[in-house]
N, C-alpha and C positions, 0 to 999 in steps of 0.2 A: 646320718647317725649309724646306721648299720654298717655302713663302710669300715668309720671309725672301731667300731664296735670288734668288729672282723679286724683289721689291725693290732688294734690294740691284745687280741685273742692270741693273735699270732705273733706278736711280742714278750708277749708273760708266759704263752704254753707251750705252744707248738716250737717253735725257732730254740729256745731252752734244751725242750726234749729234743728236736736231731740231734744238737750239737752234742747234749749227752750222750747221744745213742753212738755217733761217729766217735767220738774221743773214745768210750767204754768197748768201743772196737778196735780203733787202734792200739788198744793196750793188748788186746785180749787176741793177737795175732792174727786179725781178718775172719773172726768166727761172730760173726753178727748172731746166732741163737745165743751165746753165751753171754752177747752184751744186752740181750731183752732182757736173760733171767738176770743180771745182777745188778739192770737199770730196777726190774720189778722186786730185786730185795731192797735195794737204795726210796722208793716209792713208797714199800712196805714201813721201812723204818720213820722215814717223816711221816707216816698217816698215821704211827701206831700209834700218840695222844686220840686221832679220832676212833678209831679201829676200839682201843681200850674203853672212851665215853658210849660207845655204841654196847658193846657186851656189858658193863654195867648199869647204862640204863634200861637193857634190854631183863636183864637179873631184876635190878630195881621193881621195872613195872609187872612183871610176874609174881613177886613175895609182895605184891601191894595188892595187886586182883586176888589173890589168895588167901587176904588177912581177914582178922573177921571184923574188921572194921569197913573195910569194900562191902563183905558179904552185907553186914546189915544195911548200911545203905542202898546197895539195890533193892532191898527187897522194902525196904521204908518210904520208896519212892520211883517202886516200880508202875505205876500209873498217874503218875506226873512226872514227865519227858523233860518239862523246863527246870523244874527243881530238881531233877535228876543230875542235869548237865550242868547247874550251878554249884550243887555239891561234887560232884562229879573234881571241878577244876578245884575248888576250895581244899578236897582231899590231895589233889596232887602239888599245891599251893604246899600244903602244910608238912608235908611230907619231904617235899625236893625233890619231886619227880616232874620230865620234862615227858609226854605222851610223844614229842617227836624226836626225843631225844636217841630214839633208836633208828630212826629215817633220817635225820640231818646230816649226818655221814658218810650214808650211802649218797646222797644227794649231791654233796662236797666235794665227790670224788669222780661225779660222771664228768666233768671237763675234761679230768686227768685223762678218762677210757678216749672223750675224742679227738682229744691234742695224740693221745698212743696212736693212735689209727691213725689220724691224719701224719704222723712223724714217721710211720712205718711206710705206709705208702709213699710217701716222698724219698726216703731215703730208696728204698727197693724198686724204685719206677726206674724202666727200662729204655724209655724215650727219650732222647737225646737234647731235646730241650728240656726238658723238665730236671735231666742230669742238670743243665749249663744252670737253669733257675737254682738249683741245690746248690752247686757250687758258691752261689751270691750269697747264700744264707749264713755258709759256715762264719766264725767268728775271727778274727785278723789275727785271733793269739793262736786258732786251731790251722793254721793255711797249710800245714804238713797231711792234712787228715786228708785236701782234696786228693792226694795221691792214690789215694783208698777208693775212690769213686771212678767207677759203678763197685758196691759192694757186693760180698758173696752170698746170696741169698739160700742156699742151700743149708739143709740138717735133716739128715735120715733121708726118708724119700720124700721131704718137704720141699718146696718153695714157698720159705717163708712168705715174701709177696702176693702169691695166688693163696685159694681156699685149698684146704690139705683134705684129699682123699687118697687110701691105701689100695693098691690094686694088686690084687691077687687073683695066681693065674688060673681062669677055669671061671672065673665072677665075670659077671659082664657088666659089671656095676663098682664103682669103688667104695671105701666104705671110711667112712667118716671117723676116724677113730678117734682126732680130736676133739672134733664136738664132744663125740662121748664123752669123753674124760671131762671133760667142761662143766655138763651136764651134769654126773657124779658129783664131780667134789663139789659143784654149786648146789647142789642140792643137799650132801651132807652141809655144807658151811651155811644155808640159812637155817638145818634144822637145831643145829648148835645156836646159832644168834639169835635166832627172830623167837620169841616165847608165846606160848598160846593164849590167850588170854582163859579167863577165867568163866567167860560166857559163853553161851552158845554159837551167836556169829559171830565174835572175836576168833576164836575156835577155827571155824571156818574159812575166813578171812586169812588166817594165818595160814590153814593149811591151800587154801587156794595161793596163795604167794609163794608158799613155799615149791609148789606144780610149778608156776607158770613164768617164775623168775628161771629159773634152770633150765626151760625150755627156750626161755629167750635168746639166753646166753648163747647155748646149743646152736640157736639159729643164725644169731651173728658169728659164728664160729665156724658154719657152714658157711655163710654167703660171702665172708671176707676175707682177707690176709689170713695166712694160719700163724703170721707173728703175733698178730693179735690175742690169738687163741691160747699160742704157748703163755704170752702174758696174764690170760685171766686162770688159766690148770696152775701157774705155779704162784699166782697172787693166793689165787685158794686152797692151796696145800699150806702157804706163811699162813692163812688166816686162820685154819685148822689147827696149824700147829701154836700160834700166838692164844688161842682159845684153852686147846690143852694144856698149855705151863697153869692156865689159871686154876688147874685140877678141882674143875665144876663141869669137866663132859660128862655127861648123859649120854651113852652112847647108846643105851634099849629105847632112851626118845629118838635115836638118829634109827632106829631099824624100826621105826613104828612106821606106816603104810597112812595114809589117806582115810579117812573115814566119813568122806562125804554124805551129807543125809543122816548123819546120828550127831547127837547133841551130845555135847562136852559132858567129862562126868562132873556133878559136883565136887569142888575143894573140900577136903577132909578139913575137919576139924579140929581144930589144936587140946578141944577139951575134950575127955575123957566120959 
């Protein structure tokens, strides 16, 4: 079953994306950074139905924790947890609001990150079998593309292939600059997306996600390919910018800090 499973993965995802990757090279004159970033605008534009239901239910469930129709319920049935949680679903029942409707997205879309990894590393492997294995992969309509292999794995002082650190003379250490960048814009791109809730550990919850998703990235950005890398800096700069056309950034919420250990303020009230 896992066999199957692992096939079939590598049928729909991975084998797709090389062939993408080698074709959007061969056009693009042997420059493989150029073919990640306009394989990752091409990724961006078919995701952006999910990309768009994520920022609006993410809007949604924020103007719905902040109505006073939330407000009174919790507080109608803040000591009972089960009729909490039944009204709870019946207000988002009534409403059209999905609670996962801002995570099913993200969710949707980790295949994509590890068919990219796995497509990256295949293509940029330097072993000579694993070259001859690539070559079996391409498609019978691309058989001009094997010409192309082994690709050029270089941009700036990158090897797309290996993890990117910058080495400056007099450091005795390199210094990770794409993580960084990673890091940033993922951390501005959940404070735009993910909305705080309206409670105290919702509140929190969010702001811990919002730490510890950025950091993750960060790390896989360190430990792996830095094609990778370049693919999620310029995934989150589209995500940023597909955010901003919807002229609903908040960007004093994007320069707000952590505020772990204090409780959310209460939702204003709409009346007077």
């Amino acid at each position: 079953m896992l066999d199957f499973l692992a096939l079939l993965f590598n049928s729909l995802i991975i084998n797709p994306m090389i062939n993408s990757l080698l074709f959007l090279y061969s056009l693009l004159g042997g420059q493989f950074w150029l073919a990640i970033i306009l394989f990752t605008v091409l990724v961006k534009i078919i995701t952006f139905p999910l990309n768009w239901q994520q920022i609006k239910s993410s809007r949604a469930m924020m103007d719905l924790q902040h109505s006073k129709a939330w407000q009174d319920m919790q507080k109608k049935y803040a000591k009972d947890k089960e009729k909490l949680a039944q009204a709870t679903m019946a207000i988002y029942k009534e409403k059209g609001v999905s609670p996962f409707g801002s995570c099913l997205p993200t969710l949707i879309q980790f295949p994509v990150l590890i068919g990219l990894y796995q497509s990256i590393t295949r293509v940029l492997t330097p072993a000579p079998l694993q070259l001859l294995d690539l070559t079996g992969l391409i498609y019978p309509f691309l058989s001009n593309v094997e010409k192309l292999i082994p690709v050029n794995p270089h941009f700036l002082w990158m090897n797309l292939g290996q993890p990117e650190r910058l080495l400056i003379p007099g450091l005795a250490f390199g210094i990770p600059t794409l993580a960084i960048l990673v890091v940033l814009s993922t951390y501005i791109q959940q404070k735009l997306i993910v909305m705080p809730g309206a409670d105290a550990s919702q509140a929190q919850m969010t702001q811990m996600m919002n730490l510890y998703m950025p950091l993750m990235f960060g790390y896989f950005v360190m430990s792996y390919s830095s094609g990778l890398g370049l693919y999620f800096f310029i995934s989150n700069l589209l995500t940023i910018a597909q955010y901003a056309l919807t002229g609903q950034v908040d960007w004093k919420n994007v320069l707000t800090l952590p505020s772990f250990g204090r409780t959310a303020a209460p939702a204003r009230s709409s009346k007077k």
